[in-house]
C-alpha positions in Angstrom: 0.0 0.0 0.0 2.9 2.3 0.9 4.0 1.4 -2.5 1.2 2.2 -4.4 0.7 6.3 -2.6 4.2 6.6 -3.5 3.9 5.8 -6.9 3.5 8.7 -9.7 0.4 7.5 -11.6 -1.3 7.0 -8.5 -0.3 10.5 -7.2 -1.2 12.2 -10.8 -5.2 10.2 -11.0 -5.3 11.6 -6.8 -4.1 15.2 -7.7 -6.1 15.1 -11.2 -9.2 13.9 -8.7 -9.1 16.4 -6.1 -8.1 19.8 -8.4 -11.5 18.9 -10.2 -13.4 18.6 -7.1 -11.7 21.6 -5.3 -13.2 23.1 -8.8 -16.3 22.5 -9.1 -16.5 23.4 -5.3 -14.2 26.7 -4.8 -15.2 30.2 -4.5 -13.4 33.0 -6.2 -10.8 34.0 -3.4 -10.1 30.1 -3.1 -9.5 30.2 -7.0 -7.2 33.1 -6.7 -4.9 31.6 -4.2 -5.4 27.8 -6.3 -4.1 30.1 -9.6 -1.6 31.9 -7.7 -0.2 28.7 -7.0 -0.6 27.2 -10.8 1.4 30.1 -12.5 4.4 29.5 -9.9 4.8 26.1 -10.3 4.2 26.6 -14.5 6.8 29.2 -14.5 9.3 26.7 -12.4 8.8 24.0 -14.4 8.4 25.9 -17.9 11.7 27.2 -17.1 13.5 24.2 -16.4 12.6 22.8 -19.9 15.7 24.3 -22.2 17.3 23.5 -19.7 16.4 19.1 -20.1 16.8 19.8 -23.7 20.2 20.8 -23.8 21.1 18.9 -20.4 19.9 15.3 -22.3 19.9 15.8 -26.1 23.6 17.4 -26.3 25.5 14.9 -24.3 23.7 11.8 -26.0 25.1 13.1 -29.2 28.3 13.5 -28.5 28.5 10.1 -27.1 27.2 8.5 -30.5 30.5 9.5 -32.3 30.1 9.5 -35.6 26.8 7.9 -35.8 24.9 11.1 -34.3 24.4 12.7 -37.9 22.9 9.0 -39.1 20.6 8.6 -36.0 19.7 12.2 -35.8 18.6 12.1 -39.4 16.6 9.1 -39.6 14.7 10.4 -36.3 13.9 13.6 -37.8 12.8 11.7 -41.1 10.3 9.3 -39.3 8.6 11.6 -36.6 7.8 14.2 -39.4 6.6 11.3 -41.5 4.6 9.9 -38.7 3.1 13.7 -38.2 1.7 14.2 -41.3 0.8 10.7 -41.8 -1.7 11.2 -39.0 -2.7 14.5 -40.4 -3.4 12.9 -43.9 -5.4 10.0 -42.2 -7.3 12.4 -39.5 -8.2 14.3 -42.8 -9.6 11.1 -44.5 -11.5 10.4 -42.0 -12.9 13.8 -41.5 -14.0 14.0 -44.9 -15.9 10.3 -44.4 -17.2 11.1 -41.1 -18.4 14.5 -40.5 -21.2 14.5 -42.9 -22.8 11.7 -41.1 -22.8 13.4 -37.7 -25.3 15.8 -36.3 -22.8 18.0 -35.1 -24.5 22.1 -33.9 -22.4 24.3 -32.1 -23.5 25.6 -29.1 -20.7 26.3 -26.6 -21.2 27.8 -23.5 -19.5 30.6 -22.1 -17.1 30.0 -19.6 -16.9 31.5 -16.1 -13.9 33.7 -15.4 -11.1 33.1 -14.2 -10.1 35.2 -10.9 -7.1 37.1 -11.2 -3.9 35.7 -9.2 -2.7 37.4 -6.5 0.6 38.2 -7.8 2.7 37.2 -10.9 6.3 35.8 -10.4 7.7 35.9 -14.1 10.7 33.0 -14.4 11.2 33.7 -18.3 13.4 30.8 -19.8 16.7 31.2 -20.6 15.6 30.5 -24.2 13.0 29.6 -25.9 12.0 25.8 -26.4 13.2 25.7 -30.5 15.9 28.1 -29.5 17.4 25.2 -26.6 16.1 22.1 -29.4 18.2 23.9 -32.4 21.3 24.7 -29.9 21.7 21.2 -28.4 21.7 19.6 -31.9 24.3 22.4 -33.3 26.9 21.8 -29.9 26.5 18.4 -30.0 27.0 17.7 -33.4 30.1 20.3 -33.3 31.9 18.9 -30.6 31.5 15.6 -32.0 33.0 17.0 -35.6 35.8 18.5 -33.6 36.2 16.2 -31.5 36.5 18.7 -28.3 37.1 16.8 -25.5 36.6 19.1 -22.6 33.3 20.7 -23.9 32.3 16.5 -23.9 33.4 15.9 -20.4 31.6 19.7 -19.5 28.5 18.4 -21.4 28.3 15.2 -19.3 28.6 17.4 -15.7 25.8 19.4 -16.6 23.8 16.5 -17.6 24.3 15.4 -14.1 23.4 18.6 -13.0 20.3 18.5 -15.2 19.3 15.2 -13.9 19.0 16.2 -10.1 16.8 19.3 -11.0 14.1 16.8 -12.5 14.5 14.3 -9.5 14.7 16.6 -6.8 12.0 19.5 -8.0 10.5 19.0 -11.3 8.6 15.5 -10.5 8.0 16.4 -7.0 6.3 19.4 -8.5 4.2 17.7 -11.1 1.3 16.3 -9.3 0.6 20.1 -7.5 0.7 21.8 -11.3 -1.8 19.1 -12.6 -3.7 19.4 -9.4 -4.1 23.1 -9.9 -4.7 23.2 -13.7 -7.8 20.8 -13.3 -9.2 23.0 -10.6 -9.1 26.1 -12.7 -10.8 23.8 -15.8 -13.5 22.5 -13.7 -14.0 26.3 -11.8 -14.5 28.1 -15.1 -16.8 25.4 -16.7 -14.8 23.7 -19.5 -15.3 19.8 -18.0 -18.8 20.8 -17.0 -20.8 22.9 -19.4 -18.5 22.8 -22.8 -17.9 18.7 -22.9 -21.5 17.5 -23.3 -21.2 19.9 -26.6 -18.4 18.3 -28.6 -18.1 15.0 -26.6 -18.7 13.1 -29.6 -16.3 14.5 -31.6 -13.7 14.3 -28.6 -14.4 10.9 -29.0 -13.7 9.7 -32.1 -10.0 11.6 -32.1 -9.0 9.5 -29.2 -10.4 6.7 -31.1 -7.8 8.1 -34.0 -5.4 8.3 -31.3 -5.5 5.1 -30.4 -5.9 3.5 -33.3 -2.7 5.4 -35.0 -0.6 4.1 -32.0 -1.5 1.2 -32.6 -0.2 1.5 -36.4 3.3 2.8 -34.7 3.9 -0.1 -32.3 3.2 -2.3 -34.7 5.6 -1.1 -38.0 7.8 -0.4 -34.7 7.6 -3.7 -34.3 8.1 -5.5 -37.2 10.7 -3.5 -37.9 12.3 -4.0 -35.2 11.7 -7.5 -34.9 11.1 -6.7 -31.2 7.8 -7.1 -29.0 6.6 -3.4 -29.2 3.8 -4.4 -26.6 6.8 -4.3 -23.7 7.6 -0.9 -24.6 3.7 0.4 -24.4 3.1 -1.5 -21.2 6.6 0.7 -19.8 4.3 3.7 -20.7 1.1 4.7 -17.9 2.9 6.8 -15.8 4.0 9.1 -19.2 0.1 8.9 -20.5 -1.0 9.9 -17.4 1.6 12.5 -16.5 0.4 13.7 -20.1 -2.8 14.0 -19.6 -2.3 16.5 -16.5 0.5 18.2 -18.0 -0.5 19.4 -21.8 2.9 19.2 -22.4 5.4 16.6 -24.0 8.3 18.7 -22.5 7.1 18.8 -19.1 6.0 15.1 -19.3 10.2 14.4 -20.7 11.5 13.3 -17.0 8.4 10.8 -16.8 8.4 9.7 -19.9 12.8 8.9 -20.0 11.9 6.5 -17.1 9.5 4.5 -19.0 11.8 3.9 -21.7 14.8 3.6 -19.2 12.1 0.7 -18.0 11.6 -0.7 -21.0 15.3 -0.6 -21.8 15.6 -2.8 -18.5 14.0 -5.1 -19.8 16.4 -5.5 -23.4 13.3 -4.1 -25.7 15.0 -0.6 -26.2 18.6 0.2 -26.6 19.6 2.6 -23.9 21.6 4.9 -25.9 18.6 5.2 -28.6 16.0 6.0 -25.4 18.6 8.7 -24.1 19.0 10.0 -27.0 15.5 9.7 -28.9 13.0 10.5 -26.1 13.9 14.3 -25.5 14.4 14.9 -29.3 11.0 13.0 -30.1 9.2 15.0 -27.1 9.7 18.3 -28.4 9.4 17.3 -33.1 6.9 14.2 -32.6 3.2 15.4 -32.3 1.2 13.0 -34.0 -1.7 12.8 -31.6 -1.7 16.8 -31.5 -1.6 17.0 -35.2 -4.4 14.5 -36.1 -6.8 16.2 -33.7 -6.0 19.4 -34.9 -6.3 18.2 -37.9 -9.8 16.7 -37.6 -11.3 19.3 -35.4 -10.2 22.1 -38.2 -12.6 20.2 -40.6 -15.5 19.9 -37.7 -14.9 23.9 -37.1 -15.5 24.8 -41.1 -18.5 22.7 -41.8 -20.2 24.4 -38.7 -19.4 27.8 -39.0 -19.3 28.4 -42.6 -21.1 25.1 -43.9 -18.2 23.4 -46.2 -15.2 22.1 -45.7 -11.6 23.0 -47.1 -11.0 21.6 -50.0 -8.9 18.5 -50.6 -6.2 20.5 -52.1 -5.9 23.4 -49.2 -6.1 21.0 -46.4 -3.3 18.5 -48.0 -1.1 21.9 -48.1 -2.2 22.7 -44.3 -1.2 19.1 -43.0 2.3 19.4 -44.7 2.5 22.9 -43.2 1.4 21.6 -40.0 4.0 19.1 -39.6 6.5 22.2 -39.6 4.7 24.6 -37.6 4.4 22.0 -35.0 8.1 21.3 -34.2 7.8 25.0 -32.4 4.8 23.6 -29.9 5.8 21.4 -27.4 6.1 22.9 -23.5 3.2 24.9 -24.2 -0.2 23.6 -23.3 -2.2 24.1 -26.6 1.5 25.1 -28.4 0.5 22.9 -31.7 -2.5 25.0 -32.4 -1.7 28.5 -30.8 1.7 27.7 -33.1 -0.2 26.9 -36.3 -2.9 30.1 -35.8 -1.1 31.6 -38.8 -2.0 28.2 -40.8 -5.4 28.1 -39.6 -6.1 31.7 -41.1 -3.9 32.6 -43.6 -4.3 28.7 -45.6 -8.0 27.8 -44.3 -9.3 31.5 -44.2 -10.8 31.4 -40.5 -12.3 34.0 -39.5 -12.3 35.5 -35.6 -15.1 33.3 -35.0 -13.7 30.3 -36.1 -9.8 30.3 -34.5 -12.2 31.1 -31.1 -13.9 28.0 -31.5 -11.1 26.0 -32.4 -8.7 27.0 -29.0 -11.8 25.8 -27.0 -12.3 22.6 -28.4 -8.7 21.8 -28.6 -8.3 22.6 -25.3 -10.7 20.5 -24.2 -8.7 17.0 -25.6 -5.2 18.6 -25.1 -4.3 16.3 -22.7 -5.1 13.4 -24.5 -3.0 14.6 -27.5 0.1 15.1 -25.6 -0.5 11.5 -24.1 -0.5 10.4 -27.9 2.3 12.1 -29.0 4.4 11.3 -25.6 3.5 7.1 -26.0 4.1 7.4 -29.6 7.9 8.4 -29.0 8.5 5.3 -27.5 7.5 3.6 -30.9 10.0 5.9 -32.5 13.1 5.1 -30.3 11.7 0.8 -31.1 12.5 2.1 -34.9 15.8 3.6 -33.8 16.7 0.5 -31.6 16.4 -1.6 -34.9 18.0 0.9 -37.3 21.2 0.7 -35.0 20.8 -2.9 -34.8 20.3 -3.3 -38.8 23.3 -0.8 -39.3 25.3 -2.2 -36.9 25.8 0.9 -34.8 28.0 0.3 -31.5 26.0 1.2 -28.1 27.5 4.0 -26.3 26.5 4.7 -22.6 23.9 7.3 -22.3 22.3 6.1 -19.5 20.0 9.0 -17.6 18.8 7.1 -14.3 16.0 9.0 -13.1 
């Protein structure tokens, strides 16, 4: 039993519980302290993230010699081809499904927020891209110039890294999900805006699940490894998903599930060290596919038609792009594709409302998809460096 309170799913489902019942339950000067308490704890943590980026993705290159330009192509190749292959396929079925449903929009408005008390701004040393872009450029350079002390540097700061998640960021995690579920439940989103587009909600996690399913399996076979040991290594990074909105912030969970499933001789331990933190912030399938899905829902009810094959085959190969900029943001792949949704699909005001608000309401469930589906990408990496016969370096990251 002690076992089970100390574990981190069962701390996330207890904090996810009781923020939604504190919600649903709290007056406003309750709310302000509750919101007070989310923007700290989202400032700590958003902060930290450049900081994981370049503390696990830099050393792990370096350590893969000559191979890091290989492997580091190849991942960049597959998750944008798994991206837009999820876009193409959420836009199939949008085009087969959505005439057949009675959808009518009728969203209610929310209740307001209460300001917080008082903002403590903890700006990031860079942004999220900005950390992703100069991890890859260090690590490949050292490795070209073979700079030995900037190597043995790198490695000390991933150490450094490392005790910052175990000693603050998890610790943290179940009090920000906690907190962002109260302030959903207190201005109405669970309760009064579900019931509206539950259906719809519903058949992207359906696509969710169903395109996962696709990964692990071409995983897989390509592999010629049982993909179903690396999806069972993966609850505690679905559900630190789900209360996060963010692959970024979910990165420290989600490295111990493969680190797990590396245990266990299904993933190489390099390829998990090196494939999960580049995967969490360029691999958005799930986020992509619903945004993809619930861009066709939004036309047909607002203006009556939806984009035309053309324009939304453009938007999904766009979308891919645009989406590498998102992660560590909750709602970053469509706040980051805003420009697509307007300046390619031609929504109006009206329309870019109505899609934050019913992204937002699956967000969760997105991240979870795109967090679970990176450990079907690093299965691909394990068998490319097994195929190519690729030495395994030591990038362990015990968490």
């Amino acid at each position: 039993m002690k076992k089970l309170f100390q574990s981190l799913p069962f701390r996330l489902i207890l904090a996810l519980a009781i923020g939604i019942v504190l919600g649903l339950a709290a007056n406003e000067v309750v709310m302000q302290i509750v919101m007070t308490v989310q923007r700290i704890l989202s400032q700590v943590i958003m902060f930290a993230i450049p900081l994981v980026i370049l503390g696990f993705i830099t050393p792990s290159i370096t350590k893969l010699g000559n191979s890091a330009s290989k492997i580091l192509g190849v991942a960049l190749v597959i998750a944008y081809v798994s991206t837009i292959c999820a876009a193409f396929i959420s836009m199939l079925a949008g085009y087969n499904i959505i005439p057949h449903l009675n959808i009518v929009s009728n969203v209610a408005e929310n209740r307001e927020l209460p300001k917080v008390i008082f903002e403590l701004m903890i700006p990031q040393i860079m942004p999220v891209m900005s950390a992703l872009v100069l991890a890859l450029f260090i690590g490949l350079a050292a490795v070209w110039t073979k700079a030995k002390f900037t190597i043995a540097l790198l490695d000390e700061f991933q150490k450094i890294v490392v005790a910052v998640v175990t000693m603050v960021i998890i610790p943290l995690l179940p009090f920000f999900i906690g907190c962002t579920f109260c302030g959903l439940a207190y201005e109405g989103t669970i309760t009064r805006q579900l019931p509206v587009f539950l259906m719809v909600i519903l058949i992207v996690m359906v696509g969710h699940y169903l395109w996962l399913t696709v990964l692990y399996t071409v995983a897989g076979i390509y592999s010629g490894r049982n993909s179903l040991k690396v999806l069972k290594c993966y609850g505690p990074a679905y559900l630190t998903a789900v209360g996060t909105m963010s692959s970024a912030a979910t990165l420290p969970v989600a490295l111990s599930c493969a680190n797990k499933a590396a245990d266990e001789g299904t993933l190489r331990r390099d390829m998990a060290a090196f494939g999960i933190p580049l995967f969490a912030n360029i691999h958005l399938c799930g986020s992509v596919l619903t945004e993809t899905f619930f861009v066709m829902v939004v036309s047909k009810i607002l203006y009556g038609v939806f984009p035309v094959p053309g324009t939304m085959i453009l938007f999904c190969l766009l979308l891919g792009i645009f989406a590498i900029a998102a992660p560590g943001v909750p709602g970053g792949t469509v706040m980051a594709s805003l420009g697509l949704i307007i300046s390619v699909l031609g929504f109006d005001a009206n329309g870019t409302a109505l899609m934050l608000t019913i992204f937002a309401l699956q967000d969760s469930f997105g991240t979870a998809c795109n967090v679970t589906g990176d450990g079907a990408l690093t299965l691909i990496l394990t068998g490319f460096a097994e195929k190519h016969h690729l030495q395994e370096q030591n990038l362990a990251v015990e968490l």
